[in-house]
C-alpha positions in Angstrom: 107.2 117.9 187.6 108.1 121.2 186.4 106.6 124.1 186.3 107.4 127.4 183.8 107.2 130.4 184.1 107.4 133.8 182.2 107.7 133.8 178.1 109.5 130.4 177.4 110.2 129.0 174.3 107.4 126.2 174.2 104.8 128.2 171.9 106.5 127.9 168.4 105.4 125.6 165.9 105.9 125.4 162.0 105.2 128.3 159.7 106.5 131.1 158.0 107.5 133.5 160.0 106.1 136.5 157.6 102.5 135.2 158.5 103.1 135.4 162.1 104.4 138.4 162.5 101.2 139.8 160.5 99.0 137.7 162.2 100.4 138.6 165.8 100.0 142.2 165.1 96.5 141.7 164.0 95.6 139.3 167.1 96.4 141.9 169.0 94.3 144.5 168.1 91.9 142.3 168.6 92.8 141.8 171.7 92.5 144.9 172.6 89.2 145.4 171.4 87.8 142.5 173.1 89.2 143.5 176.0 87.8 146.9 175.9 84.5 146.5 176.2 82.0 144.3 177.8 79.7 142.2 175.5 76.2 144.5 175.2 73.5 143.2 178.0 76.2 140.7 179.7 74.8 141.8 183.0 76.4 138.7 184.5 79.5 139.5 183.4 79.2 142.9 184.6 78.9 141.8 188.0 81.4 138.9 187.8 84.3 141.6 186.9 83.6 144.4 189.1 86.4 143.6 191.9 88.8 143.4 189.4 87.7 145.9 187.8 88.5 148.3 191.6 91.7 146.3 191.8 92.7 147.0 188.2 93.4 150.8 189.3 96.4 149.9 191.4 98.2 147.8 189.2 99.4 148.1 186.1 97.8 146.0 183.1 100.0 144.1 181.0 100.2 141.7 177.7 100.4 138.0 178.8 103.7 136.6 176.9 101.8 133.3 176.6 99.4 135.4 174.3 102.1 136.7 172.4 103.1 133.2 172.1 99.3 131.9 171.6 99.4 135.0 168.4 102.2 133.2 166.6 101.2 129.9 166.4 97.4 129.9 167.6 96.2 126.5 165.9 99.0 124.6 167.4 100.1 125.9 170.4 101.4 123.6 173.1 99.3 124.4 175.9 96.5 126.8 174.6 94.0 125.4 172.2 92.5 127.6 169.9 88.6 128.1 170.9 88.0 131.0 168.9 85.2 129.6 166.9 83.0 127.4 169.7 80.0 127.9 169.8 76.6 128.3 167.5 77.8 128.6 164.1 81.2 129.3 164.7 80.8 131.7 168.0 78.1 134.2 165.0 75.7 135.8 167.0 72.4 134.1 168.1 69.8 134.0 165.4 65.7 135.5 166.0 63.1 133.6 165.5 62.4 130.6 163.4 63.7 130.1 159.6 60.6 130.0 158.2 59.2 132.8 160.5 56.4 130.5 161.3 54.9 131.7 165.3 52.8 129.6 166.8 51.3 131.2 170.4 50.5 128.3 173.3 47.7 130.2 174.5 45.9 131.7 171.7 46.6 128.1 169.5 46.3 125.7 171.5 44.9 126.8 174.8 47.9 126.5 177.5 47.0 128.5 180.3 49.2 130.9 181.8 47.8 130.8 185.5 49.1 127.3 186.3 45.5 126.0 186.7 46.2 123.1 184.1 49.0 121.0 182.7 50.2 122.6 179.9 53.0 120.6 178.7 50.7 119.1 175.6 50.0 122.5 174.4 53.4 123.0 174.4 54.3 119.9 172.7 51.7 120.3 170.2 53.0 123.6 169.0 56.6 122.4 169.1 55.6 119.4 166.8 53.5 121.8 164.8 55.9 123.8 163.9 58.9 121.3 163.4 56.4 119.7 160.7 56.1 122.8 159.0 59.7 122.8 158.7 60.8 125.0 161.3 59.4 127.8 163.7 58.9 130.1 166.8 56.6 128.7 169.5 56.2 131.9 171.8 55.1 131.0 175.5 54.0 134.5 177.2 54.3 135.7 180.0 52.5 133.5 182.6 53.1 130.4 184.9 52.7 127.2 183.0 52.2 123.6 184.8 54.0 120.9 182.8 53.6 117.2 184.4 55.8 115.8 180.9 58.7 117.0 179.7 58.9 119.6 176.8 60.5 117.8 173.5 61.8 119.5 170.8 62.6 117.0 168.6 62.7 118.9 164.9 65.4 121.5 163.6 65.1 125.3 163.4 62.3 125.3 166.1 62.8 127.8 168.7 60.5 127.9 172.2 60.5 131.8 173.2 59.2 133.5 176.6 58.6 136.7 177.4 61.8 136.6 179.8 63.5 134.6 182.4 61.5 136.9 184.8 58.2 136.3 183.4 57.7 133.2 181.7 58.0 130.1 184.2 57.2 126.6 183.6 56.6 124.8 186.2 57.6 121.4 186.2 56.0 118.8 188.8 57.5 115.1 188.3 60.7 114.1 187.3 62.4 112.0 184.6 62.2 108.8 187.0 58.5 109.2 187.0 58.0 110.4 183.6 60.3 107.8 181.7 61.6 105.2 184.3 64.7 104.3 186.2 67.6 104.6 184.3 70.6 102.4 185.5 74.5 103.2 184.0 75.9 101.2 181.5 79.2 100.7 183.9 77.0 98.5 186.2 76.1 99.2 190.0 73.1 101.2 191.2 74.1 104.4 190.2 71.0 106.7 188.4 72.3 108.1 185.2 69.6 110.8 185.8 72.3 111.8 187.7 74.1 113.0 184.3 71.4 112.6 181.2 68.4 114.2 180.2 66.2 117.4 181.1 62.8 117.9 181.5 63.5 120.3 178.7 65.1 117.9 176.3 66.5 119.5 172.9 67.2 115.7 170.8 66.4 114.7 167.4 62.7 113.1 167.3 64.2 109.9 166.2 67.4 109.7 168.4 65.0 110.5 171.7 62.4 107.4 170.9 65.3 105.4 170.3 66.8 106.7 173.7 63.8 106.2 176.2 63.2 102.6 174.4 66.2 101.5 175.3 65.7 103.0 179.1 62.6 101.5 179.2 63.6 98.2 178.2 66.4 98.5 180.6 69.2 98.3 178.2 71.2 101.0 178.9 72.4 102.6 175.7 75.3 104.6 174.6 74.1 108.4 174.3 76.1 109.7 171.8 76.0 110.5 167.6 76.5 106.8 166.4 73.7 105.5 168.1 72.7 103.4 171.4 75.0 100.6 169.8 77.4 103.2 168.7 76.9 101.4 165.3 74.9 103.9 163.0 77.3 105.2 160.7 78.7 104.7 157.6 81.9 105.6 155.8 82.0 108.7 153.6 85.7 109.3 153.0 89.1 108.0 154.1 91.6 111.6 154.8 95.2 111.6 154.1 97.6 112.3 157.5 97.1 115.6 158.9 98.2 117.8 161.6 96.1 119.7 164.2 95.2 122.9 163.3 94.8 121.9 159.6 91.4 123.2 158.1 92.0 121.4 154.8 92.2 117.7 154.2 92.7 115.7 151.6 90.6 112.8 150.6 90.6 110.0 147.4 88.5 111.8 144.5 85.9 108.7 144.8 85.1 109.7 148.6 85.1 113.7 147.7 82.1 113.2 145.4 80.5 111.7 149.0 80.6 115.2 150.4 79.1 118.6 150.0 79.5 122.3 151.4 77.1 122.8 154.1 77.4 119.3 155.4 77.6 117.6 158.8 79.8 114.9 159.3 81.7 112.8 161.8 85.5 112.9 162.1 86.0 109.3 163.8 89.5 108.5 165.0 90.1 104.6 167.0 93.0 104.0 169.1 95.5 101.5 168.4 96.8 98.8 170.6 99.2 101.4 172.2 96.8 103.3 173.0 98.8 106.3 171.2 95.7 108.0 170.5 94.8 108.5 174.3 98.5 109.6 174.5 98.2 112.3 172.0 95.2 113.9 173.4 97.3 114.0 176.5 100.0 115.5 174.9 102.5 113.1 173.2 104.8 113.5 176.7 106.7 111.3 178.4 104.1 110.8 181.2 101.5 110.1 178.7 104.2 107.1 177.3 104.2 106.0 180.7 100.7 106.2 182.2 99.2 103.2 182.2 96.0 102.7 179.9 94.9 99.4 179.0 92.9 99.0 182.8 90.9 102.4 182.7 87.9 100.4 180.9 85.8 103.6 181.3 87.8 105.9 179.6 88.4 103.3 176.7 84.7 102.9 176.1 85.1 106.5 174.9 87.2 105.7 171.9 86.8 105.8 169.1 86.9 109.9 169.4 83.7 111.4 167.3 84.2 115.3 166.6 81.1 116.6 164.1 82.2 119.4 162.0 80.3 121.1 159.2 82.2 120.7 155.2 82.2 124.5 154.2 84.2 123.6 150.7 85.0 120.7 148.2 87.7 121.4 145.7 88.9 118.3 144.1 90.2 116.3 146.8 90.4 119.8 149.1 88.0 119.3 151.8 87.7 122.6 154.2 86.2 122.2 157.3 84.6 124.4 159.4 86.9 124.4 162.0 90.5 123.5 162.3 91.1 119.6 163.4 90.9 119.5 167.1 93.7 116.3 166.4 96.1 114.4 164.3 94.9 112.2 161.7 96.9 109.7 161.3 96.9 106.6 159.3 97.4 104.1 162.7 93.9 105.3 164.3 91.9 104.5 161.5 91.1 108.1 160.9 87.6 108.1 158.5 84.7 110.5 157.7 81.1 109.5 158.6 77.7 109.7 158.7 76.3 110.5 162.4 72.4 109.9 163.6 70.2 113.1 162.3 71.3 116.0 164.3 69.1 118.1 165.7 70.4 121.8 164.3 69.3 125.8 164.6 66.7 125.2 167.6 66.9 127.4 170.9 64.9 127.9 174.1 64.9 131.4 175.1 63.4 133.8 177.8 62.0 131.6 180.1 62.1 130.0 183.8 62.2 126.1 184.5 61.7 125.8 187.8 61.3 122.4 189.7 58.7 121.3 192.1 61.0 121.8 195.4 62.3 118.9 196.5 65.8 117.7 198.6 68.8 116.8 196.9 68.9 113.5 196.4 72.1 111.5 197.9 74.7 111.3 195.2 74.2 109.4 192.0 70.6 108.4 193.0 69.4 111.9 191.1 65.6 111.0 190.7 65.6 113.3 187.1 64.6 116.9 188.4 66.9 117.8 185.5 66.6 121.1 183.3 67.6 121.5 179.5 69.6 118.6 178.2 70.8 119.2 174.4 71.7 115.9 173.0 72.9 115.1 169.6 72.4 119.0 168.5 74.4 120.8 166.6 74.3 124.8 166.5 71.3 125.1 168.6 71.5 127.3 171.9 70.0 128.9 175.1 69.7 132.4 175.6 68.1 134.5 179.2 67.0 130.7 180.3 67.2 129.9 184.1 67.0 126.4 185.9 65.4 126.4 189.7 65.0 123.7 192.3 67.1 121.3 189.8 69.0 118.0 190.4 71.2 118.9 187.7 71.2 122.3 185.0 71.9 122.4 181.7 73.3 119.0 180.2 75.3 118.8 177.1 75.5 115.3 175.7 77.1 114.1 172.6 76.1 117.8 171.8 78.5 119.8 169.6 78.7 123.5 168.5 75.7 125.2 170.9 75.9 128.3 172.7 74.6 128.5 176.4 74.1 132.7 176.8 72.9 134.6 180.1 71.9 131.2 181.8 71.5 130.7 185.5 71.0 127.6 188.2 69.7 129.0 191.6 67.4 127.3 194.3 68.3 124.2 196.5 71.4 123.3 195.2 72.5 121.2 191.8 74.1 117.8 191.4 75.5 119.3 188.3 74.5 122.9 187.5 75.9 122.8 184.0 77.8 119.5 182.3 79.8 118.5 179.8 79.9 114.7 178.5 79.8 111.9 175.9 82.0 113.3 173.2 80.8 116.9 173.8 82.8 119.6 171.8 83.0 123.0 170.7 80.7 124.2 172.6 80.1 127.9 174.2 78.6 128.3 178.3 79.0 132.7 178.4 77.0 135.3 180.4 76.7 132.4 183.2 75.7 132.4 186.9 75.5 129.4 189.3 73.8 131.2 192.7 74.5 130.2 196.1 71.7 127.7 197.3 69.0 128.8 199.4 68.9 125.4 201.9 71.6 124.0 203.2 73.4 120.8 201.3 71.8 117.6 202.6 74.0 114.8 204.3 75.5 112.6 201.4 74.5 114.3 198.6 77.4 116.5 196.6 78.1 119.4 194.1 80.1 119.5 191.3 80.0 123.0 189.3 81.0 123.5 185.3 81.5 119.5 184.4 83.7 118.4 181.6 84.4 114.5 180.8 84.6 111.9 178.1 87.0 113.4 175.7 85.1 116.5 175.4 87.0 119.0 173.5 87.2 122.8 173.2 84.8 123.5 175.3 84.5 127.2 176.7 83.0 129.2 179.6 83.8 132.4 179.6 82.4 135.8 182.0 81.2 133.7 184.5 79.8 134.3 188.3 79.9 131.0 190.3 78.5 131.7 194.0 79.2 127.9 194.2 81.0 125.1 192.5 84.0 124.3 191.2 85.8 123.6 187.6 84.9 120.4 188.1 86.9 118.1 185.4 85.2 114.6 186.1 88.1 112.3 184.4 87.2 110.5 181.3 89.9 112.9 180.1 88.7 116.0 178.7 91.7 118.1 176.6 91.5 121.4 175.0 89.0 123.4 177.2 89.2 127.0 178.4 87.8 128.3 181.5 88.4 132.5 181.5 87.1 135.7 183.1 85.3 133.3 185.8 84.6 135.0 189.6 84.5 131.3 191.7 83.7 130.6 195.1 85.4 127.3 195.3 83.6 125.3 197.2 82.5 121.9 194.9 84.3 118.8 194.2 85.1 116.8 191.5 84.6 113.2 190.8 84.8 110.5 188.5 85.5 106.5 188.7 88.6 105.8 188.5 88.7 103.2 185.4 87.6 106.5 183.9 91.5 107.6 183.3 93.0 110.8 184.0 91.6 114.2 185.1 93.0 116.1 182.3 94.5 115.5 179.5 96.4 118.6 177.2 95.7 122.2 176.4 93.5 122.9 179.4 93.5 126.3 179.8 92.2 129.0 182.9 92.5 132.5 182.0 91.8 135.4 184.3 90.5 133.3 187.7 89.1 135.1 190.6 89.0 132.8 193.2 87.1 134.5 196.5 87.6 131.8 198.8 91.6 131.3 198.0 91.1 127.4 197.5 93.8 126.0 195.1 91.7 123.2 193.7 91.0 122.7 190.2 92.0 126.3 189.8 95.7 126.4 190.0 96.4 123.6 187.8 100.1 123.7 186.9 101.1 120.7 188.8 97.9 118.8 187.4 97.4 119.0 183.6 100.1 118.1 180.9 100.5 121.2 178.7 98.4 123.8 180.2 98.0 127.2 180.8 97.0 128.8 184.2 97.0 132.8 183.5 95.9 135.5 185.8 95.0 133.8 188.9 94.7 135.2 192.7 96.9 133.9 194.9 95.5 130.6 196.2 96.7 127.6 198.9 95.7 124.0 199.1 92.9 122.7 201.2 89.7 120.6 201.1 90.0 118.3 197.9 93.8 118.2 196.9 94.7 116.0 194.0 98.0 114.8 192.5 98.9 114.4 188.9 97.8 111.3 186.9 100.9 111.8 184.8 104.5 111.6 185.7 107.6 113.5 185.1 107.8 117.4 183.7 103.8 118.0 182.8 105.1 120.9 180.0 102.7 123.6 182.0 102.7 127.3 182.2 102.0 129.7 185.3 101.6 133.6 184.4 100.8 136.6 186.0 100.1 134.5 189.7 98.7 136.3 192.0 96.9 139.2 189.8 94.3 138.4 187.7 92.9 142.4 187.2 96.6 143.1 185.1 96.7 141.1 182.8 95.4 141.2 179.0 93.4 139.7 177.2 91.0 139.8 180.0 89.0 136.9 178.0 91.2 134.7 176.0 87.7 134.0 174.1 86.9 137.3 173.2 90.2 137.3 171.9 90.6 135.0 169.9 87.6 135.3 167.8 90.2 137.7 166.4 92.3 135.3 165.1 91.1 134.5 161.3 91.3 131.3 160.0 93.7 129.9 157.4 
């Protein structure tokens, strides 16, 4: 199990060496703009980087080499994935209002009341359902407590829910998704409560998609939550690509499929394993621990394949297909590699400026979460959050089978959080910035747990980026996650991870964490050059093992990268994010 450090050789790949050289050059200036200012009203952040900022003054700052590396082959770098366009709409910035600049008020249309005195949750919903008829809307909420004994629903496209502020609008929400919807067992069998890890009493899901959802629950048939249904059957072929590499943008596809597909459409890259399992070993790397690991027994993890990555078409040229973003993967002929249709995504709706706060209640024992849950986007596609904060919840803000949304200046405080913010069911490309997870105001009860910022089932190129966690950890929850960056993050680690273990490994490739400050000097999950094949661990404090210590799932050299241990403040990019968003596409 090796480990390397310093500049190595491991960060070339094919291309001409002209293009780099120009490319590099402009990455870094990039860089150094990211780097030199903070993102306008990232108070979080703010806070998060202020030691560093203090210790920055004794040390000298310096370039990574991995970036250097990263800026000369950034879409197929061996332990860095490129993340520079997660998020809504390709990391653009958040959009105001609704596209039709339709505003429907709670109060003065449909007679919420702002004093708590009443339930106002079908107010709510009628104006959310209102304007998603109309074809898209804002549905402002002023400032005010609101009572909501139902969950809020936004079930239509381009519908955004605004407050006055995470400081003055609160909804106050008073039963949970037990009561509201049922009991909701796991697919995988035992009495576990997958309210533990779906669903939010702020629930962001395409109308259709969410009946189909809480039928199932009802009827106690436990469905798959992703984009191809609760059968995972709702799809249908569109086009057949030629081989391809990762980081291609441009595929090719038989002239009868092209006709199939349009600029400006969302479709499903779906890629199956083979009887090797050689798909599994890719995402892990293509390594000679990955060749020996054994697969065929982690049932859990298998039941994740085939891999579904939504991605918009921006052109059609022939038999040219551009995407909107480089493959995350391969394609190649032995995984059955095919564009699809997906269930109707939920796209450009947002919650903003507001306060979901929970009737107080103790932390359920673990995996029996009763549903106190907060915003839970599922099946959406560039929607977001933006100044929203979660209180008193059992778990924060969900992403499942939810690609492409931005989570901006979001926080979990109160009791404490099962999961304060996770990442599951096929869940890629998405954005967490501007975040804070608080310390909790009443001590843990016996037998419950806490994760932190979850990542699982194959989720992909995932980022959080100028965080503040008071609590938590980076909490990868097997089911093999590969390609996700962690950077400019303050942590007091103090969570756990979990995960069954037919789930498969704890990381697969390309995990990346960039610019670490760990207060409490725990090595978990943090330091994760002797865990994760092909990864990157740059600028963390010096840290030491204790509490939960894991050992690799992979044997042999793991290919990973340690640089600048030991003193996060010096080195640059601060935010590998921020930086690459520099990095144009091809």
């Amino acid at each position: 199990m090796a480990t390397h450090q310093g500049t190595g050789s491991g960060g070339s790949g094919g291309g001409e060496v002209a293009r780099r050289t120009v490319l590099g050059g402009a990455v870094a200036v990039a860089a150094a703009a990211a780097t030199g200012a903070a993102t306008a009203g990232s108070a979080h952040a703010s806070a998060a980087r202020e030691p560093a900022a203090r210790a920055s003054a004794a040390r000298p700052v310096r370039e990574a080499a991995l970036w250097r590396e990263f800026a000369a082959a950034p879409f197929t770098h061996p332990q860095i994935p490129y993340v520079g366009r997660a998020g809504h709409r390709a990391g653009s910035g958040l959009p105001r209002g609704g596209r039709r600049g339709l505003v429907i008020d709670v109060v003065r249309d449909h007679g919420a009341r702002p004093d708590g005195s009443a339930d106002a949750a079908p107010a709510i919903n009628r104006a959310v359902a209102a304007a998603g008829e109309r074809g898209g809307g804002t549905v402002t909420v002023p400032a005010g407590t609101y009572r909501i004994d139902d969950i809020i629903r936004i079930g239509h496209s381009d519908v955004v829910v605004r407050g006055a502020g995470s400081g003055a609008t609160t909804l106050y929400a008073t039963r949970s998704l037990t009561e509201l919807i049922g009991a909701y067992g796991s697919r995988y069998g035992g009495d576990k409560s997958s309210w533990s890890w779906a669903g939010g009493l702020i629930w962001l899901c395409p109308k259709d998609r969410w009946a189909s959802l809480t039928d199932a629950i009802r009827a106690r048939e436990w469905p798959f939550e992703g984009w191809t249904g609760n059968r995972r059957d709702a799809w249908r072929t569109l086009a057949v690509p030629a081989p391809a590499r990762r980081g291609d943008r441009t595929i090719t596809v038989p002239a009868a499929d092209a006709r199939n597909l349009r600029p400006g459409q969302l479709v499903l890259l779906r890629l199956a394993d083979d009887p090797g399992h050689t798909l599994l070993q890719h995402m892990a790397g293509d390594g000679e621990g990955a060749r020996a690991y054994t697969w065929a027994d982690k049932t859990k993890l298998t039941s994740y394949v085939p891999y579904e990555w939504p991605v918009r078409v921006t052109g059609v040229q022939d038999r040219r297909i551009t995407l909107e973003r480089p493959l995350p993967l391969d394609v190649r002929p032995e995984w059955d590699p095919r564009l699809t249709t997906l269930v109707t995504p939920l796209t450009g709706s947002g919650v903003e400026g507001l306060t979901l706060e929970a009737v107080e209640k103790p932390q359920a024992p673990h995996l029996l979460d009763q549903g106190y849950n907060g915003l839970a986007f599922q099946c959406a596609y560039d929607c977001w959050a933006d100044d929203v904060t979660v209180r008193h919840v059992d778990n924060g803000f969900g992403l499942i089978g939810a690609s492409a949304c931005t989570l901006r200046r979001t926080k979990v405080e109160g009791r404490g959080a099962h999961h304060p913010y996770y990442c599951r069911e096929g869940s890629h490309d998405n954005l967490i910035e501007d975040f804070t997870i608080a310390a909790r105001t009443t001590p843990a009860p016996v037998g419950t747990q806490l994760h932190g910022i979850n990542v699982e089932g194959l989720s992909s190129y995932n980022v959080w980026s100028r965080g503040r966690m008071e609590t938590g950890t980076f909490d990868s929850h097997r089911g093999m996650p590969f390609a996700n960056v962690r950077t400019d993050i303050t942590v007091n680690n103090d969570g756990v991870h979990g995960g069954d273990a037919s789930a498969g490994p704890l990381f697969g490739a390309r995990f990346t964490h960039w610019n670490i400050r760990v207060t409490n000097e725990r090595a978990g999950l943090m330091k994760i050059d002797g865990l994760a094949p092909y990864s990157a661990t740059v600028g963390i404090n010096e840290v030491r093992e204790f509490g939960q210590i894991d050992v690799p799932d992979f044997t042999g050299d793991l290919h990973t990268r340690l640089e600048t241990y030991g003193s996060p403040e010096t080195v640059r990019p601060a935010n590998l994010y921020e930086a690459q968003r520099g990095v144009r596409l091809r």
